[in-house]
DRENLUM-746992 format. One line per 2 residues: number of its first residue (from 1); for each residue x negated, y negated, z negated of N, C-alpha, C. Coordinates in Angstrom, 3 decimals. Layout:
<pts>
NUM	X,Y,Z,X,Y,Z,X,Y,Z; ... $
</pts>
This chain:
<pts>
1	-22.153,-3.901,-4.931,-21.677,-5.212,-5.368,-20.679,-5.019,-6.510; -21.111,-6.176,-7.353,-19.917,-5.734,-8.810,-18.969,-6.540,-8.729 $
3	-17.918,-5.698,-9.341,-16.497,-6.198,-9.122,-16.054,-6.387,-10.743; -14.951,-7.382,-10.672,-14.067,-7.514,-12.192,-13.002,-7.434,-11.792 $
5	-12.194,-5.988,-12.688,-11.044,-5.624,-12.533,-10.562,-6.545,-14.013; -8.501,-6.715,-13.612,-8.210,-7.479,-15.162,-8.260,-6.617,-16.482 $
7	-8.415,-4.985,-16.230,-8.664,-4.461,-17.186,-10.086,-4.544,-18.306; -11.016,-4.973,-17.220,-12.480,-5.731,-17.635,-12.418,-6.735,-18.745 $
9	-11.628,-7.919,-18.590,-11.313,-8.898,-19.477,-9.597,-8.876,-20.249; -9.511,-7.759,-20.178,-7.718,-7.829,-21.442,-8.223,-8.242,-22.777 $
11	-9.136,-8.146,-23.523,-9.705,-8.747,-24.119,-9.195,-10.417,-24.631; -9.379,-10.750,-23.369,-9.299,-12.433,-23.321,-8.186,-12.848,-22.618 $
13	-6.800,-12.078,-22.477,-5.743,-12.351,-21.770,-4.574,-12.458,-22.972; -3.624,-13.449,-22.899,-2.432,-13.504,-23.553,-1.346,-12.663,-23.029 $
15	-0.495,-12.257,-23.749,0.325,-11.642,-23.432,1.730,-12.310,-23.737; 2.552,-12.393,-22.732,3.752,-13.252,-23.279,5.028,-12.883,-24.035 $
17	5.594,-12.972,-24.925,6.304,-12.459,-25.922,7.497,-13.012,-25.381; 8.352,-12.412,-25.197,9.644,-12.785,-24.853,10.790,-13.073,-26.096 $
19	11.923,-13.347,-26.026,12.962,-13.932,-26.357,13.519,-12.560,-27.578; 13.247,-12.765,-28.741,13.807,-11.743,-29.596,14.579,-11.204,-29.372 $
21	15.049,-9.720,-29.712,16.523,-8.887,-29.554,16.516,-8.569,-30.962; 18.147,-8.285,-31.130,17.947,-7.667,-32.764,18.956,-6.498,-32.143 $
23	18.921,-5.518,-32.978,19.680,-4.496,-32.828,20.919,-4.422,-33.524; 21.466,-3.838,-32.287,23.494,-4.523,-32.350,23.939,-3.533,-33.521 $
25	24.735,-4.049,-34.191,25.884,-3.148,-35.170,26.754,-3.174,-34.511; 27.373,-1.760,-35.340,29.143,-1.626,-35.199,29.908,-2.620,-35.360 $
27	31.240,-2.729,-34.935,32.158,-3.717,-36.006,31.946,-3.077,-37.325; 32.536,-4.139,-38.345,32.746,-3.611,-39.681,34.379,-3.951,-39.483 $
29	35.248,-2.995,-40.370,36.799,-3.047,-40.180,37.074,-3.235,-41.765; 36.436,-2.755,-42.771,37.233,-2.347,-44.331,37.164,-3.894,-44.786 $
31	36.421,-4.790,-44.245,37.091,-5.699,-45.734,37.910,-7.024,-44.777; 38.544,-6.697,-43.831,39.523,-7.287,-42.977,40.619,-6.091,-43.191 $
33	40.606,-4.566,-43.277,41.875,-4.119,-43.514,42.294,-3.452,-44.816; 41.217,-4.042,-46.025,41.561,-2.949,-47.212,41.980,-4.601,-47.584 $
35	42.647,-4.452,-49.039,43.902,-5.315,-49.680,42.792,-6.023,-50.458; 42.554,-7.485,-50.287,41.526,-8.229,-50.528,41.866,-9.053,-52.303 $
37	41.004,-8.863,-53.110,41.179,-9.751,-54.495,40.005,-10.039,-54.911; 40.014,-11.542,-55.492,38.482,-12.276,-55.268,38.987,-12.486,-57.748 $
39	37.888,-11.726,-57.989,37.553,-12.192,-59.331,37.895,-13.664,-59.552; 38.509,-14.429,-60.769,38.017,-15.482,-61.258,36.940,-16.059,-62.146 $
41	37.136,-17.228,-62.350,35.572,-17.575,-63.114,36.433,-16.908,-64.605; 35.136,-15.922,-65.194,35.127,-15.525,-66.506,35.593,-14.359,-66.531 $
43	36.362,-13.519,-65.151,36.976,-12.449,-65.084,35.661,-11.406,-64.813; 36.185,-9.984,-65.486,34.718,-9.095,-65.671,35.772,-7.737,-64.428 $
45	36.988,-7.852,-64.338,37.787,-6.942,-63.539,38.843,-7.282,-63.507; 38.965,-6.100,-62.463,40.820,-6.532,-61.941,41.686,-5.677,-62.025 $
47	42.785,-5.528,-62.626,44.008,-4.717,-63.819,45.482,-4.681,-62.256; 45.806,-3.880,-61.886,46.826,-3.404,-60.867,47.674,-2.602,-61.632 $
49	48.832,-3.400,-62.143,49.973,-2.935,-63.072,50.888,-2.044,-61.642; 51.580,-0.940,-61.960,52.566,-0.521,-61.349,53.699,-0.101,-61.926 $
51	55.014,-0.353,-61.452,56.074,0.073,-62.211,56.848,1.727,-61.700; 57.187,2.616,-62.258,58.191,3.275,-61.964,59.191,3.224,-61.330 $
53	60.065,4.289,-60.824,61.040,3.724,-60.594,62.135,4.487,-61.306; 63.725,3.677,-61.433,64.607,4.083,-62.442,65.757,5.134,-61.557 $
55	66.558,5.851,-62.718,67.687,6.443,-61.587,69.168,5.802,-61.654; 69.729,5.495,-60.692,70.959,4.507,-61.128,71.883,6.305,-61.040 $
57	73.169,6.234,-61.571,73.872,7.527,-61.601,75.129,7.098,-61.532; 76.529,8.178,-61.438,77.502,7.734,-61.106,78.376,6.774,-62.529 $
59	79.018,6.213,-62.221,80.278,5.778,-63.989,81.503,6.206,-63.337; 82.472,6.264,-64.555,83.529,6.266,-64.777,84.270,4.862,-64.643 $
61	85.615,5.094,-64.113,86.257,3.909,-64.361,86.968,3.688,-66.310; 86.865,2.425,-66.417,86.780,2.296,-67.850,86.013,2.819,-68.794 $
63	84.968,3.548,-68.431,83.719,4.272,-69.236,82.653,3.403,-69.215; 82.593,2.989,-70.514,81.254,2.303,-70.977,79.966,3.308,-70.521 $
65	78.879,2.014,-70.054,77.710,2.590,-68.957,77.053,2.893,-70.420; 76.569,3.583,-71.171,75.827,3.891,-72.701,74.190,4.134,-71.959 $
67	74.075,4.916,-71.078,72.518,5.445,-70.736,71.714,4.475,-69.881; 70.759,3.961,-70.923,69.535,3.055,-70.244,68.627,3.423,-69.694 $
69	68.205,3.113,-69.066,66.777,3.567,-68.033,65.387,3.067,-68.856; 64.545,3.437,-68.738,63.152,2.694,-69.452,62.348,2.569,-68.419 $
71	61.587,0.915,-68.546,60.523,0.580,-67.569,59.286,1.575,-68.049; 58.832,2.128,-67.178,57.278,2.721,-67.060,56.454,2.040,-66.070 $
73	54.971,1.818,-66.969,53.916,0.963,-66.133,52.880,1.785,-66.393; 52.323,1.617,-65.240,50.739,2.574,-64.969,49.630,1.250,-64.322 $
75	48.436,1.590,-64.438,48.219,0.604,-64.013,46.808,0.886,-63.727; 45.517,0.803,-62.507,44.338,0.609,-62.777,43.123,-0.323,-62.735 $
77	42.252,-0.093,-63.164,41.450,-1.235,-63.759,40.148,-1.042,-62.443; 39.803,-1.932,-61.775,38.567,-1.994,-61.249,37.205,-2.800,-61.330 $
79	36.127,-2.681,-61.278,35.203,-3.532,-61.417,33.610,-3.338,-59.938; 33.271,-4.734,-59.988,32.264,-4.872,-59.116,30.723,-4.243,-59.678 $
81	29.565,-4.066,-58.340,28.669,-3.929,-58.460,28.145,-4.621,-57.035; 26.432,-5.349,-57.753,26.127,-6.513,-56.504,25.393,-5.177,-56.041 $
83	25.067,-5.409,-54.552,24.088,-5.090,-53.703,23.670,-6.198,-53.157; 22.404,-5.677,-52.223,21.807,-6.811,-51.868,20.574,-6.132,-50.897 $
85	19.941,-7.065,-50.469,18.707,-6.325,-49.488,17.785,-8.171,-49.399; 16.299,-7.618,-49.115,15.126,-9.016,-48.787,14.256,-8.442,-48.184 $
87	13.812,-9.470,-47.344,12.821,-9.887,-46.283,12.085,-10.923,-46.976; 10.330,-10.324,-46.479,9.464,-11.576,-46.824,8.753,-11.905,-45.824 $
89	8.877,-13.234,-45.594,8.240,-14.148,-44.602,6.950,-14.760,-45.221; 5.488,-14.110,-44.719,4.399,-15.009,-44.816,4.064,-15.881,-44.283 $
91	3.303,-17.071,-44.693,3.005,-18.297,-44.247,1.909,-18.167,-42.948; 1.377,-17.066,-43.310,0.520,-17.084,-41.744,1.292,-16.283,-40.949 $
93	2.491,-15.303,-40.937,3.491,-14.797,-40.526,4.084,-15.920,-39.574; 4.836,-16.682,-40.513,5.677,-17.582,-39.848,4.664,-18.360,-39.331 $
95	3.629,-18.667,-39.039,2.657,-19.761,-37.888,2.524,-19.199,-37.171; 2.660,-17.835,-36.833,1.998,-16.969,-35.748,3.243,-16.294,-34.871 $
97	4.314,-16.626,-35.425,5.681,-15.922,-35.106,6.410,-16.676,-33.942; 6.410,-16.423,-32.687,7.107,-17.420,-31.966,8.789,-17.771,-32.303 $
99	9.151,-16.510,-32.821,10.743,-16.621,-32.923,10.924,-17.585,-34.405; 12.166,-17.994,-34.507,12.459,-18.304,-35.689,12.460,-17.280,-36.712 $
101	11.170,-17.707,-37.814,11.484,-16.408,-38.799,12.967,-16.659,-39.576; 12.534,-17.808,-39.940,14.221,-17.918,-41.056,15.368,-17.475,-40.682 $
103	15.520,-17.488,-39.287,16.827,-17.136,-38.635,16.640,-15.511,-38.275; 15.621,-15.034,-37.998,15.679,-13.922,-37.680,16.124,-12.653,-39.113 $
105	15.067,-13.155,-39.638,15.276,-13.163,-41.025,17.127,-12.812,-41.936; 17.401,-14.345,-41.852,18.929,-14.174,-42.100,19.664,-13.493,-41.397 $
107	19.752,-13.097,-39.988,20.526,-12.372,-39.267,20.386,-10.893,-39.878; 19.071,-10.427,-39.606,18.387,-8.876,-40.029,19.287,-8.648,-41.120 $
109	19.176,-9.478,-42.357,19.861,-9.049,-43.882,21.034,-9.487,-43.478; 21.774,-9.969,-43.369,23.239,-10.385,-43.444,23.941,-9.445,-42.383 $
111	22.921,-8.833,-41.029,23.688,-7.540,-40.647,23.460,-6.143,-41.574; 22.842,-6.461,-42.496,22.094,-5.191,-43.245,23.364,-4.508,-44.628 $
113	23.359,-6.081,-45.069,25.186,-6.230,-45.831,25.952,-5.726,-45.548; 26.858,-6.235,-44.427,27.769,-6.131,-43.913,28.211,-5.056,-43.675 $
115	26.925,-4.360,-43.071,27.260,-2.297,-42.358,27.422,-1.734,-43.784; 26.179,-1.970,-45.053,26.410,-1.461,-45.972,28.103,-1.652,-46.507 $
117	28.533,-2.517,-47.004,29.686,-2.700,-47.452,31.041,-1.947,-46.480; 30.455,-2.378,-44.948,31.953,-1.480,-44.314,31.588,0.303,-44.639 $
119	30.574,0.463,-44.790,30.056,1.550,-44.869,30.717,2.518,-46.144; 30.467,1.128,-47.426,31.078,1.847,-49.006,32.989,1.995,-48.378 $
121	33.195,1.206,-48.002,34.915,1.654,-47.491,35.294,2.952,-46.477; 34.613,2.864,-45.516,34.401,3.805,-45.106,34.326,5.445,-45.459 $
123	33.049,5.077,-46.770,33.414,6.891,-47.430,34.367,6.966,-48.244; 35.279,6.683,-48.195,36.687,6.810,-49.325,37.378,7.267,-48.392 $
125	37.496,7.534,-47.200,38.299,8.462,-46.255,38.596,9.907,-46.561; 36.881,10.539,-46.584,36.408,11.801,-46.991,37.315,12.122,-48.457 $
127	37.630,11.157,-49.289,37.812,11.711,-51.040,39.707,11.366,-50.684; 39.891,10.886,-49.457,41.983,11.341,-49.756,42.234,12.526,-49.792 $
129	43.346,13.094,-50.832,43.930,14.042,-50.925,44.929,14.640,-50.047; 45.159,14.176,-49.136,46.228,14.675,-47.967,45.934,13.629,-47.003 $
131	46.407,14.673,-45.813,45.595,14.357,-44.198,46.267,15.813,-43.669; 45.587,15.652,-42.145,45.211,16.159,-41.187,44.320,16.380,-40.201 $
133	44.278,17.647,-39.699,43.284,18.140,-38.881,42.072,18.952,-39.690; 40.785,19.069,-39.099,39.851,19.889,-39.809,38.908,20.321,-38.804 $
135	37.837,20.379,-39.275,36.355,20.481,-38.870,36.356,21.360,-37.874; 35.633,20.861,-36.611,35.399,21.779,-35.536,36.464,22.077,-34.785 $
137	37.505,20.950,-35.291,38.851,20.579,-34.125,38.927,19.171,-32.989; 39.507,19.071,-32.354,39.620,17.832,-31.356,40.668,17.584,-31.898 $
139	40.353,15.639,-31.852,41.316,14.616,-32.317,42.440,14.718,-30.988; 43.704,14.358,-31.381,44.603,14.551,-30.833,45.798,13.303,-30.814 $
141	46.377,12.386,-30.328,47.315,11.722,-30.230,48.265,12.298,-31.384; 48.950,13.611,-31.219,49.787,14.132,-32.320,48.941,14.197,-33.899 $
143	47.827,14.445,-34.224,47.368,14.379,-35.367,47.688,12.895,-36.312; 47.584,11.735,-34.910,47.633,10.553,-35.492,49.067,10.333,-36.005 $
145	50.149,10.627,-34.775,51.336,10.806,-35.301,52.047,11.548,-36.579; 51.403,12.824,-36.524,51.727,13.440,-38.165,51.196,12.935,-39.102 $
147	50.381,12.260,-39.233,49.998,11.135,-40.321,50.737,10.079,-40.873; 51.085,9.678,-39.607,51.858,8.397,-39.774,53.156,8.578,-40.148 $
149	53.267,9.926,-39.644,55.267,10.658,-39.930,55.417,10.560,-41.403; 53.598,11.514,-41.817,53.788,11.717,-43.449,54.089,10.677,-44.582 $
151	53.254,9.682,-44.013,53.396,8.045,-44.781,54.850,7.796,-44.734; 55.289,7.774,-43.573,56.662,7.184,-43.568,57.743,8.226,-44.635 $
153	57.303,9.459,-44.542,58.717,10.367,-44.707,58.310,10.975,-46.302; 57.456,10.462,-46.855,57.229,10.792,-48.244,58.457,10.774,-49.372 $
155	58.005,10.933,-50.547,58.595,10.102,-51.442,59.071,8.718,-51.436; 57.738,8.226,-51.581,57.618,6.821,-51.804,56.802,6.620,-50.872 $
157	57.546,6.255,-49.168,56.575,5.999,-48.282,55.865,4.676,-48.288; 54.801,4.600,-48.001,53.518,3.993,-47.725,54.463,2.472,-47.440 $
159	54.141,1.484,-48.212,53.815,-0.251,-47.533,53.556,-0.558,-46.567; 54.186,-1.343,-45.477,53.536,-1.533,-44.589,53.045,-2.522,-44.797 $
161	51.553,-3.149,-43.878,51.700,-2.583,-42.261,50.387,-1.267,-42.695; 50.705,-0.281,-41.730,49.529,0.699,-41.161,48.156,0.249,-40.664 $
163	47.487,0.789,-40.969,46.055,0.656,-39.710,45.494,1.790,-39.657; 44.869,2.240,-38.725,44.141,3.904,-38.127,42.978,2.906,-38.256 $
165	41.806,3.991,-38.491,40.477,3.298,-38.082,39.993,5.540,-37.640; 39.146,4.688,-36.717,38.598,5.982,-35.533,37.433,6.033,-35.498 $
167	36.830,6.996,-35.396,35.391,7.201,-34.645,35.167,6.891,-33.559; 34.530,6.494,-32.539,34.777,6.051,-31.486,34.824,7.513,-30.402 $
169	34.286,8.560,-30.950,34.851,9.635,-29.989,35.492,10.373,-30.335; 36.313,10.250,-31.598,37.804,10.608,-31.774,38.724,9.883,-30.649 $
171	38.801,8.179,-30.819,39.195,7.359,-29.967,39.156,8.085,-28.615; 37.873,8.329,-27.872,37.851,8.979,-26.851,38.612,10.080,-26.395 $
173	38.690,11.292,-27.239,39.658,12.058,-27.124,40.924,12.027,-27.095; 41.794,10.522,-27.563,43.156,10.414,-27.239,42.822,9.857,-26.044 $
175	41.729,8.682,-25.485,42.210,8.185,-24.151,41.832,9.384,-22.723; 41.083,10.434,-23.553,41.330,11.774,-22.389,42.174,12.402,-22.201 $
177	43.219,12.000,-23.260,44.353,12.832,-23.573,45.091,12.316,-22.489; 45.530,10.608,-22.528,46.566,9.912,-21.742,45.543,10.307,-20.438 $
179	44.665,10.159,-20.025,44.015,9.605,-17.995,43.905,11.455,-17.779; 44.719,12.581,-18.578,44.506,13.272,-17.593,46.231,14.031,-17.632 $
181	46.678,14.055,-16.560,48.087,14.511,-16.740,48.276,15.422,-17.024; 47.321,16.407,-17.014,47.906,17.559,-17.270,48.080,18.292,-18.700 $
183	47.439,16.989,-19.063,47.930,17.194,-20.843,48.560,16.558,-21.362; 49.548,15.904,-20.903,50.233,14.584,-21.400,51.357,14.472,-20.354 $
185	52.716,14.323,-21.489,53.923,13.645,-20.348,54.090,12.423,-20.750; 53.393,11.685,-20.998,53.379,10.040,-21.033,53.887,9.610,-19.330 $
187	54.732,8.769,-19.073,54.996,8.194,-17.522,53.826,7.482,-16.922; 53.365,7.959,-15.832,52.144,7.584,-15.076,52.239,5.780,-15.586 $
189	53.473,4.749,-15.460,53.027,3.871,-15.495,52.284,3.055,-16.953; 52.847,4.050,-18.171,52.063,3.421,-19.575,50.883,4.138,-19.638 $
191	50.323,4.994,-18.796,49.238,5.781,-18.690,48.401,4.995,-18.126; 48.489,4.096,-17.346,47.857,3.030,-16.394,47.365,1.956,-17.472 $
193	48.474,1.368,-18.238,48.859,0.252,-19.084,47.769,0.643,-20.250; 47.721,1.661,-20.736,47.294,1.744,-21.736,45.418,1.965,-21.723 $
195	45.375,2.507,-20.722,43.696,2.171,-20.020,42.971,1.337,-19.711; 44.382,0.256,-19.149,43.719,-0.985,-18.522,43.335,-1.670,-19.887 $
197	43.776,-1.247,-20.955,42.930,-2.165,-22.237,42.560,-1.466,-22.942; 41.445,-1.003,-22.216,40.946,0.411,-23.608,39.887,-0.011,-24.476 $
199	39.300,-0.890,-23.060,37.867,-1.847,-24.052,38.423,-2.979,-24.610; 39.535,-3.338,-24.215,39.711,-4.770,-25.032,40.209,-5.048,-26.708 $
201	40.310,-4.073,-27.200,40.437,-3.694,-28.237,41.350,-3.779,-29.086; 42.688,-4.018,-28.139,44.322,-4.323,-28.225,45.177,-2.692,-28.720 $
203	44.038,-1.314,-28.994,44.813,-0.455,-29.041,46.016,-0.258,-30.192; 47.025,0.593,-29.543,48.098,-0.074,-30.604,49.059,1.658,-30.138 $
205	49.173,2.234,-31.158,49.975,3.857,-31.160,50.506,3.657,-31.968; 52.265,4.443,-31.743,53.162,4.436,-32.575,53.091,3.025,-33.896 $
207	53.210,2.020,-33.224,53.153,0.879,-33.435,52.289,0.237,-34.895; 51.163,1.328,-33.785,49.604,1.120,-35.385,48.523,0.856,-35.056 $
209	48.218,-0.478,-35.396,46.437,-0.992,-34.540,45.862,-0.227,-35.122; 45.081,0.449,-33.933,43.573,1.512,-33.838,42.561,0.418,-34.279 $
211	41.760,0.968,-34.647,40.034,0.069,-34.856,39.072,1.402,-34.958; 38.804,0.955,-33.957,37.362,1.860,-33.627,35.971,1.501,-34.166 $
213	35.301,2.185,-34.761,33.755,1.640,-35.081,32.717,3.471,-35.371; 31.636,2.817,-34.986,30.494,3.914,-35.041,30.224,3.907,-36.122 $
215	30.135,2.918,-37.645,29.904,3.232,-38.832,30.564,4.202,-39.549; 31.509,4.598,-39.306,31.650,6.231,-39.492,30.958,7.578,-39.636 $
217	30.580,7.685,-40.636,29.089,8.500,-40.199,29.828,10.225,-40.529; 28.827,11.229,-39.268,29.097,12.408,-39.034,28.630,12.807,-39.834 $
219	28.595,14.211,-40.278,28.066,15.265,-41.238,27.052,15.956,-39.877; 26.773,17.039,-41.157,25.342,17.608,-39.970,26.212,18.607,-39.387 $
221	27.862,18.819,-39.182,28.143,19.785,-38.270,29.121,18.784,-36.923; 28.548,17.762,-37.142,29.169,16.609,-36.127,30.621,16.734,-36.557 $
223	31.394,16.626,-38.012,32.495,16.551,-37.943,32.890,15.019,-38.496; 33.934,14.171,-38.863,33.957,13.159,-39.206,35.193,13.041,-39.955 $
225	35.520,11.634,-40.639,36.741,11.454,-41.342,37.376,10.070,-40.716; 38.078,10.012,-39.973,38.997,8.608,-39.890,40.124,8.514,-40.807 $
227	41.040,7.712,-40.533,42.137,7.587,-41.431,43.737,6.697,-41.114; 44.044,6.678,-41.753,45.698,6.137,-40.833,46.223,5.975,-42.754 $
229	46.535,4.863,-43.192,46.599,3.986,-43.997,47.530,2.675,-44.405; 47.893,2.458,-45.386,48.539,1.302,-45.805,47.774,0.126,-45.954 $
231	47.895,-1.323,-46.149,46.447,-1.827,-46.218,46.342,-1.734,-48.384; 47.717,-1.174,-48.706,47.548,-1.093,-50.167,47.151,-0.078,-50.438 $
233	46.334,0.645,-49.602,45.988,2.106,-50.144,44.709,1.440,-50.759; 43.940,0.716,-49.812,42.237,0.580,-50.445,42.322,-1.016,-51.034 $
235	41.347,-1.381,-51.963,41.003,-2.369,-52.324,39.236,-2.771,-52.053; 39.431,-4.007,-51.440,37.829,-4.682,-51.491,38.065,-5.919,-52.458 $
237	37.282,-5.839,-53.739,37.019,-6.251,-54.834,36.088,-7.429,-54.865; 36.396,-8.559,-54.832,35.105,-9.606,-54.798,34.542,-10.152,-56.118 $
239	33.466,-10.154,-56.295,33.169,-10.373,-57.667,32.619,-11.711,-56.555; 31.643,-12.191,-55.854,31.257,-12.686,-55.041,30.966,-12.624,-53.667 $
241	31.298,-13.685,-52.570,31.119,-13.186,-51.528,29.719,-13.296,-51.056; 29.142,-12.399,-49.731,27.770,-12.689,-49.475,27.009,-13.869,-49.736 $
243	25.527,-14.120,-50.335,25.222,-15.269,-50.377,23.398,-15.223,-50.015; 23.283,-15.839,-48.744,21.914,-15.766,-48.623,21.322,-16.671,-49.922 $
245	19.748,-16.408,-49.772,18.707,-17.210,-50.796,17.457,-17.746,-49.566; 16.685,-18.628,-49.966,15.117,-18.498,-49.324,14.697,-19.464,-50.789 $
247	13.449,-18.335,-50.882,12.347,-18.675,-51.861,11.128,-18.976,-51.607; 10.409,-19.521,-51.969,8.606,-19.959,-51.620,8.298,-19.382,-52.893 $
249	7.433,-18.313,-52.550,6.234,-17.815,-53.615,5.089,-18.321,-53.629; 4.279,-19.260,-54.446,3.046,-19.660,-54.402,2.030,-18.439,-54.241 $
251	2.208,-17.834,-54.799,1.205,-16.980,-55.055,1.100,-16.082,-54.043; 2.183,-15.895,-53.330,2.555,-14.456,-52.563,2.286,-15.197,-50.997 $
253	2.214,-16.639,-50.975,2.294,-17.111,-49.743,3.287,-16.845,-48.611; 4.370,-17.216,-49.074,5.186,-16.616,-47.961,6.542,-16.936,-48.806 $
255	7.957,-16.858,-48.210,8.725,-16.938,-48.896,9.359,-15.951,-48.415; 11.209,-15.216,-49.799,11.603,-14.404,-49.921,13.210,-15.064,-49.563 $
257	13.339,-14.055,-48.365,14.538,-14.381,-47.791,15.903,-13.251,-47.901; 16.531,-13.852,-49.036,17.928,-12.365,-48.932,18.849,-12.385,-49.206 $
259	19.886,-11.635,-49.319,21.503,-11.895,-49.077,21.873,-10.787,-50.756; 22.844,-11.410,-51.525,22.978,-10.316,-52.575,25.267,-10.888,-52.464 $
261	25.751,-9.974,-52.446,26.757,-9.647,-52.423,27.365,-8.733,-53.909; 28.616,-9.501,-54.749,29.086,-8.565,-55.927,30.596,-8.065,-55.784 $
263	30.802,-6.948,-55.190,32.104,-6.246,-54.496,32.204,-4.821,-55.071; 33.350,-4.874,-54.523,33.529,-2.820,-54.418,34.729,-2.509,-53.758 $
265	34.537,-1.436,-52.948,35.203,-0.692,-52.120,36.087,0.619,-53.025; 37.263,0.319,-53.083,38.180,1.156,-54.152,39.002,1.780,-53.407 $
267	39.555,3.327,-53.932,41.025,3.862,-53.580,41.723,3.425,-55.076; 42.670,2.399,-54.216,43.680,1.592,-55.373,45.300,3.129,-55.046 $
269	45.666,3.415,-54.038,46.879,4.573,-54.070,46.428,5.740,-53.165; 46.210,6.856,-53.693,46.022,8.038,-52.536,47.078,8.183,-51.856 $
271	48.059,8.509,-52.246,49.688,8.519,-51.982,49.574,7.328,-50.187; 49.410,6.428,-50.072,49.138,5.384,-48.810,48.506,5.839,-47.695 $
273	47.891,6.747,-47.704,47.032,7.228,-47.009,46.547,8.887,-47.060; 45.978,8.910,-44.898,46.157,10.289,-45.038,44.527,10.346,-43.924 $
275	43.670,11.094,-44.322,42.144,11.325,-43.750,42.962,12.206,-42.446; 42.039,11.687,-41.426,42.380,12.582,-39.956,40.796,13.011,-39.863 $
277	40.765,14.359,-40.220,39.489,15.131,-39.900,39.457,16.156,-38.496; 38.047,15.391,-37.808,38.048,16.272,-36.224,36.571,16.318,-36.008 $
279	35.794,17.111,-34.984,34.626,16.865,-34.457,34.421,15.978,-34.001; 33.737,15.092,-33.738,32.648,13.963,-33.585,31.396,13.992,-32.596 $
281	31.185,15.177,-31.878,30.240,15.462,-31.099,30.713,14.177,-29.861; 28.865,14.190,-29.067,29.191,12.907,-28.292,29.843,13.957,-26.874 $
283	30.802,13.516,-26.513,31.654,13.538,-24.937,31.078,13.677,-23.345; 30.830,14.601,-22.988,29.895,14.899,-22.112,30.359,14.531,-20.925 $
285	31.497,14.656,-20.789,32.503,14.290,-20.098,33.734,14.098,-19.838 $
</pts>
């Protein structure tokens, strides 16, 4: 006697498509903590005058002050370049597409931006001239601190406010530092305190918000660059801010959906800032 299994007729069976996912990004941190200036209409760049500084010296009583000081100005010049990224949506595409193309669409590119751009801030870590630590070392609570010592105790220390930005398993390695005692004389009770908000993203050392993100990208010996910073060390440059498009191509049947952005990610003072270089391998335990 013959039988019909449903493998017999898959053929003639629907299959049900569920509820789109898109794939999650990092935070982006650089153009919330680098020193923000938006072009005007007709402006081609942006000119950052700096002054010197003078020496005042001792006088005499009744001695005419004769020796003048002279202003010195330095100053640098920056300019934008657009990026951009597109998606094309066909017309028999979008009839056949249960999800929203347009929206899916705009999300895809406008997360595609975004990583790019935190991304261009990001590699300006690697090109500071002074830092701490070095390849094929573990990040350390004290590394962050000698950074921050250096800013402060310079010449001409660093503007405030500070910001650290981390790898997220650099990050990891200070909170292994505090949850295990035997490497740390922190008092059991800020050891508690400081765990209980590790995910909430309140971290805050030697009175310097951490920002953690995975767009940090490793080298091929898993080493990485974070940084501990003025927010006048870097500049994000707006020539324009992100701007989606949607187009209908007659011909192409389908329309062209994309985001073009005109910025740049600058080191405006090396002097502000100091690269914290450590391994990056993922944490086994």
């Amino acid at each position: 006697m013959g039988k019909t299994t449903a493998a017999d007729l898959a053929a003639g069976q629907i299959a049900m498509v569920g509820q789109a996912r898109y794939t999650y990004e990092h935070r982006t941190v650089c153009t919330q903590l680098f020193d923000k200036h938006t072009l005007g209409p007709g402006e081609k760049s942006l000119y950052i005058p700096k002054f010197a500084t003078v020496t005042a010296k001792d006088l005499t009583d009744g001695v005419d002050m004769t020796e003048a000081q002279s202003l010195v100005i330095t100053g640098t010049t920056h300019t934008t370049d657009e990026a951009g990224c597109k998606v094309i949506i066909t017309k028999k595409l979008r009839n056949q597409l249960k999800e929203d193309a347009y929206k899916a669409a705009g999300k895809v590119v406008g997360n595609a931006i975004a990583k790019k751009m935190d991304q261009d801030g990001l590699t300006l870590f690697s090109s500071i001239s002074g830092g701490v630590g070095a390849a094929n070392t573990t990040f350390s609570m004290d590394l962050m601190r000698a950074g921050i010592s250096q800013l402060y105790g310079q010449s001409e220390p660093a503007p405030l406010p500070l910001y650290c930005v981390l790898h997220p398993y650099q990050y990891d390695d200070i909170v292994n530092e505090i949850a295990t005692p035997a490497t740390t004389t922190m008092a059991p009770e800020l050891q508690v305190e400081f765990l209980r908000y590790y995910y909430r993203g309140n971290e805050k050392l030697f009175a310097t918000p951490i920002f953690v993100t995975g767009n940090i990208t490793a080298d091929t010996a898993d080493d990485a660059y974070g940084a501990v910073f003025s927010k006048s060390a870097f500049i994000y440059l707006v020539g324009w801010e992100p701007e989606n498009w949607v187009e209908y191509d007659p011909s192409l049947r389908g329309w062209e959906i994309g985001i073009v952005a005109d910025y740049a990610m600058v080191e405006e003072d090396d002097s502000y800032a100091r690269y914290l270089l450590t391994d990056v391998a993922a944490p086994t335990g």
